[in-house]
C-alpha positions in Angstrom: 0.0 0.0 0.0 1.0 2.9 -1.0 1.9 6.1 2.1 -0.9 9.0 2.3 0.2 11.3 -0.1 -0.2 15.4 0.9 -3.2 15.7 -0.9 -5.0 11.9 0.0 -4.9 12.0 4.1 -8.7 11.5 4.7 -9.6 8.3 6.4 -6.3 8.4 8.4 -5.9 8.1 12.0 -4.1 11.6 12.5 -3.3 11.5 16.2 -2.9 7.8 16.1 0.0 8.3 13.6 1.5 11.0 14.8 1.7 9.2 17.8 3.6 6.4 16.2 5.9 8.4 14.3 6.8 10.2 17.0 7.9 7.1 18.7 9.5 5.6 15.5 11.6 8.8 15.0 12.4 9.5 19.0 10.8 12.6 18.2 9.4 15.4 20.4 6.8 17.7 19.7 6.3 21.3 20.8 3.6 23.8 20.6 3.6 27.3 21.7 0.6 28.7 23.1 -0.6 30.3 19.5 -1.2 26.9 18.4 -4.4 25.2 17.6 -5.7 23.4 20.6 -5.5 20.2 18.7 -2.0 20.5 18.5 -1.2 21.9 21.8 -3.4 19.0 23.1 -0.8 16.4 21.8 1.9 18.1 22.1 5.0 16.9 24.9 5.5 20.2 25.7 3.1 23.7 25.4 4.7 26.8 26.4 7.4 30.4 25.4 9.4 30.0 22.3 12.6 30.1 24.3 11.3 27.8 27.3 10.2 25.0 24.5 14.0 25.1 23.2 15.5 24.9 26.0 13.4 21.9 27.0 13.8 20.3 23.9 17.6 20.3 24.6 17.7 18.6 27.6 16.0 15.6 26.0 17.4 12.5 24.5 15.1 13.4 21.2 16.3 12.6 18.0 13.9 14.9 16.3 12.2 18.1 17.4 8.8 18.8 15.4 8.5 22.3 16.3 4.5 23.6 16.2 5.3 27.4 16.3 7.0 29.8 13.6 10.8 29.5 11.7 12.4 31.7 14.0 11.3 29.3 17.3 12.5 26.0 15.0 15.6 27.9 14.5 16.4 28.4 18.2 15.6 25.0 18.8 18.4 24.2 15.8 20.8 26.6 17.7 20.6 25.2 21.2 20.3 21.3 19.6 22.9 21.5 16.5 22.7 17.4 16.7 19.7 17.2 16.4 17.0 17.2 13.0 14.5 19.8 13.7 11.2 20.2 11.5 8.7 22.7 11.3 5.6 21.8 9.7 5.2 24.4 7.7 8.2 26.6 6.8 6.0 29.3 5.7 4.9 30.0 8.9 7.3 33.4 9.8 6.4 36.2 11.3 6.1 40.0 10.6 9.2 41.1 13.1 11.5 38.5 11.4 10.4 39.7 8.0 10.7 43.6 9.2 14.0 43.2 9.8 16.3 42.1 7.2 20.2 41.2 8.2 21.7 43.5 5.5 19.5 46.2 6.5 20.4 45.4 10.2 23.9 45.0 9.9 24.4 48.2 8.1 22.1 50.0 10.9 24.7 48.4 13.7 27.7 50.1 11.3 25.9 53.3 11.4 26.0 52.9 15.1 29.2 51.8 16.2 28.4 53.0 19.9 25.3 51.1 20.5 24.8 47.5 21.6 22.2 45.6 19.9 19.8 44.5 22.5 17.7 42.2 20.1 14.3 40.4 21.0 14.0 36.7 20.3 11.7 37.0 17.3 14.1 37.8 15.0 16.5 35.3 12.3 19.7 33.2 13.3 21.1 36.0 11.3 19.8 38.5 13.0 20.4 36.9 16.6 24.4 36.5 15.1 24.5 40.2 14.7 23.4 40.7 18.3 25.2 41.2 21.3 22.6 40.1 23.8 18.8 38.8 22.6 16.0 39.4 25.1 12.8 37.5 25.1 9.4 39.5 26.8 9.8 37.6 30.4 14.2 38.6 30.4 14.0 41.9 29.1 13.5 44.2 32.1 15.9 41.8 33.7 18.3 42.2 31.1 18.1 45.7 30.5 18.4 47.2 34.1 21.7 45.6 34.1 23.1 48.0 30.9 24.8 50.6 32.2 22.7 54.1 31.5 25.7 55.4 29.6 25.6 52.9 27.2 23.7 53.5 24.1 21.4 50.9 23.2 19.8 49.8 19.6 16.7 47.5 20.2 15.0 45.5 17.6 12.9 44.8 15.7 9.9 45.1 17.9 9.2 49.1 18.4 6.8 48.5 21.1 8.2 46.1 23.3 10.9 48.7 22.8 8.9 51.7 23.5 7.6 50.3 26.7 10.8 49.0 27.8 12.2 52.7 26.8 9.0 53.9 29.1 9.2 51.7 31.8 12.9 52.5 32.3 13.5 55.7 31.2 16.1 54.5 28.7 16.5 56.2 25.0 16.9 53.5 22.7 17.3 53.5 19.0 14.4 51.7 17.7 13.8 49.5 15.2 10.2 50.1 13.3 9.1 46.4 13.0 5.5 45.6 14.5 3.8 42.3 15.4 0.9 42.1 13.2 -1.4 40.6 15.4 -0.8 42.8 18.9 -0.7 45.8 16.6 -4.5 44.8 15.0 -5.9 45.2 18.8 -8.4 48.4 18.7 -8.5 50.7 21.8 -11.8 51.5 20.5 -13.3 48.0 20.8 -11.2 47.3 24.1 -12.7 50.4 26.1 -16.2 49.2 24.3 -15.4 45.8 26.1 -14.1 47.2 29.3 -17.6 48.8 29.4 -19.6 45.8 29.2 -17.3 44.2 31.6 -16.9 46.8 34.1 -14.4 46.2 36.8 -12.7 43.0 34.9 -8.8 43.7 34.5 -7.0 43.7 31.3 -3.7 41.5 30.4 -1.4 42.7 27.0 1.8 41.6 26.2 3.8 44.3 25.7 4.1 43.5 21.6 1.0 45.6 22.1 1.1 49.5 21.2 1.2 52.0 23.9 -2.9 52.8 23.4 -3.6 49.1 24.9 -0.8 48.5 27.3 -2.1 52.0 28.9 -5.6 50.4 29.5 -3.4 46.8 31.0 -4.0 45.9 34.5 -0.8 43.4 34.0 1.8 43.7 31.3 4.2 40.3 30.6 5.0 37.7 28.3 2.6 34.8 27.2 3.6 32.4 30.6 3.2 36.1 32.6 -0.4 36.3 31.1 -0.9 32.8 32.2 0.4 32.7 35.2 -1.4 35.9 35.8 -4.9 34.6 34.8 -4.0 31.5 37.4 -3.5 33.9 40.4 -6.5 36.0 39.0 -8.9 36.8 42.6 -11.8 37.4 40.5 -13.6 35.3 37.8 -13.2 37.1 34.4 -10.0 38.3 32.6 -9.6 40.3 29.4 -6.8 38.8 27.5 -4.8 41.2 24.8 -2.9 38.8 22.8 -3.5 35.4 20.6 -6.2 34.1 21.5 -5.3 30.8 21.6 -3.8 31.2 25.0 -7.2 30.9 26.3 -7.0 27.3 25.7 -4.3 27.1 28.6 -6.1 29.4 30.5 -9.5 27.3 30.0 -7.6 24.2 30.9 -5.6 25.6 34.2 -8.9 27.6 35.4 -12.0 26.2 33.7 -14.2 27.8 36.6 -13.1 31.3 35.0 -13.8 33.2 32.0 -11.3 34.8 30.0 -12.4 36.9 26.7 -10.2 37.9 23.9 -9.7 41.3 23.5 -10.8 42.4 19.8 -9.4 43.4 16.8 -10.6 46.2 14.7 -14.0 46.0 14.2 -14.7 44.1 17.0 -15.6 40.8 15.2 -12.8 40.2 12.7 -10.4 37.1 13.4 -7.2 39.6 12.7 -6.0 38.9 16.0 -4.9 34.9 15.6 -1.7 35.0 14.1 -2.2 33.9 10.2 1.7 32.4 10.6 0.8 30.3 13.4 -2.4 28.9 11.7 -0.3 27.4 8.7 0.8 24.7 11.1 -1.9 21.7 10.8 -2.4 18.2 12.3 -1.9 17.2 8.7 1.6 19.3 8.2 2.8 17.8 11.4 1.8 14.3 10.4 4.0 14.4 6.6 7.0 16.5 8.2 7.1 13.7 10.8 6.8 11.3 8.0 9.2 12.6 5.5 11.2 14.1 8.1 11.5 17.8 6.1 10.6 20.8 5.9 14.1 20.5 8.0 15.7 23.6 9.5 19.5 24.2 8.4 21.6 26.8 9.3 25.3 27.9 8.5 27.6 26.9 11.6 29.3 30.1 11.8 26.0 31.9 11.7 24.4 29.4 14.4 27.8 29.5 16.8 27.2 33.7 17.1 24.0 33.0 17.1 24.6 31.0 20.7 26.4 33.7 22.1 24.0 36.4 22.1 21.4 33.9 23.2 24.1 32.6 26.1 24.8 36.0 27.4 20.9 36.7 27.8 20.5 33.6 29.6 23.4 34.4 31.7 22.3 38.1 32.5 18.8 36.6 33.0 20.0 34.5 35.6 22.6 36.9 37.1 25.3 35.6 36.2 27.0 38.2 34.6 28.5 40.7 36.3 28.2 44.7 35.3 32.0 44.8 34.5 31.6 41.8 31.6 29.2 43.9 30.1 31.7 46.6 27.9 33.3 43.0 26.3 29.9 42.3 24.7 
């Protein structure tokens, strides 16, 4: 019998064989949160982009099938050279990685010889090899009240996690103008027409957001922040100002709660669920398992500088640097 090609999977077992390919390949599978809740269902681990590489590292996998977008899989490539990562979908990007190009960064850096390059996460390998210390949305306040104020920072490519950070801290930056599409399509309009039907009920954003929603937050953090906050949450309703498809941890952790997503535009469109994420299927995951490609590659040099930016925000994130290293980065 011939395999299931791409376009004749119906009648097949999905979860049954993704099961067993997982266990014939020693594979593990990640999700992050913006998944499907199919696929975070069955996933080994749900969670951060960073938190699901670093997990996947310490396993004995032979294979990481990475549910999430190309610049997660390629983290997961950098921390696990040895090991064959695959993304279902390699379409699935995402707007910061494609606002910020590495020529065009590299020849920003040159015009800026005196600033560091405090970089977020969602960015290329290319990008992260240009970087002297990457950042994700949990390490960044960490990470940055540990710069000394006379040094002159460049942060990219997210503007608003920059702006707020630049805020929060009272730190100029030099900003790169990328956006994330999806916490930039949240309407302050539709949010203070929610807030009013919901009076009293606090507001989480993750700080991808612009300033005119983060000023209306009750809490400001990462994706695990927002979900650790709606855990801790006294009351019984939350307002949740990122992907939606959070809410399915949320739903699972505190299904006696109610958590609504906060809306887009014109209140009903869908243009807050990341269109990059949604490329990843139970169907994708299934064939890359199978055929064991799309496969993420990356140039050794590239990955190896890659490691060091991402090694000195995990050791500033755990305080293990001291302020003196920092003029060597």
């Amino acid at each position: 019998m011939n395999a299931p090609t791409r376009e004749n999977l119906q009648g097949l077992d999905l979860l049954a064989e993704i099961n067993r390919l997982k266990r014939e390949r020693n594979a593990v599978i990640l999700a992050h949160y913006y998944q499907k809740p199919e696929i975070q269902d069955l996933a080994d681990f749900v969670g951060d982009s960073l938190e699901l590489s670093k997990r996947a590292a310490e396993t004995d996998a032979d294979v990481i099938a990475f549910c999430g977008v190309k610049f997660m899989a390629e983290t997961a490539k950098i921390l696990s050279p040895q090991k064959t990562v695959i993304l279902p979908d390699m379409a699935a990007g995402c707007s910061l990685e494609d606002s910020c190009p590495p020529g065009k960064f590299r020849a920003f850096r040159e015009a800026n010889p005196d600033h560091i390059a405090l970089t977020y996460i969602n960015c290329s390998a290319e990008v992260k090899a240009l970087s002297d210390i990457i950042v994700t949305s949990s390490s960044a306040e960490t990470i940055l009240s540990q710069i000394p104020q006379t040094q002159k920072i460049i942060f990219g490519p997210d503007r608003h996690l920059g702006g707020y950070l630049s805020r929060k801290f009272g730190r100029e930056m030099l900003l790169w103008p990328g956006v994330c599409i999806v916490h930039e399509a949240f309407s302050e309009t539709e949010l203070l027409k929610l807030k009013a039907q919901h009076p009293g009920v606090p507001v989480a954003a993750h700080p991808e957001c612009p300033p005119h929603i983060i000023d209306h937050a009750d809490y400001v953090g990462s994706t695990s922040g927002i979900l650790q906050f709606a855990k801790t949450l006294e009351g019984d309703t939350l307002i949740v100002a990122t992907e939606p498809h959070i809410i399915h941890q949320m739903e699972k952790a505190e299904p006696t709660k109610t958590f609504i997503g906060a809306p887009g535009s014109d209140g009903n469109c869908a243009c807050n669920i990341c269109p990059y994420m949604a490329l990843n299927t139970m169907e994708k995951l299934y064939l890359a398992l199978r055929d064991l490609k799309p496969q993420i590659e990356l140039d050794e040099d590239v990955r190896v500088a890659a490691k060091r930016s991402l090694d000195r925000m995990l050791e500033m994130a755990s305080g293990t640097v001291g302020k003196g290293d920092l003029g060597r980065v």
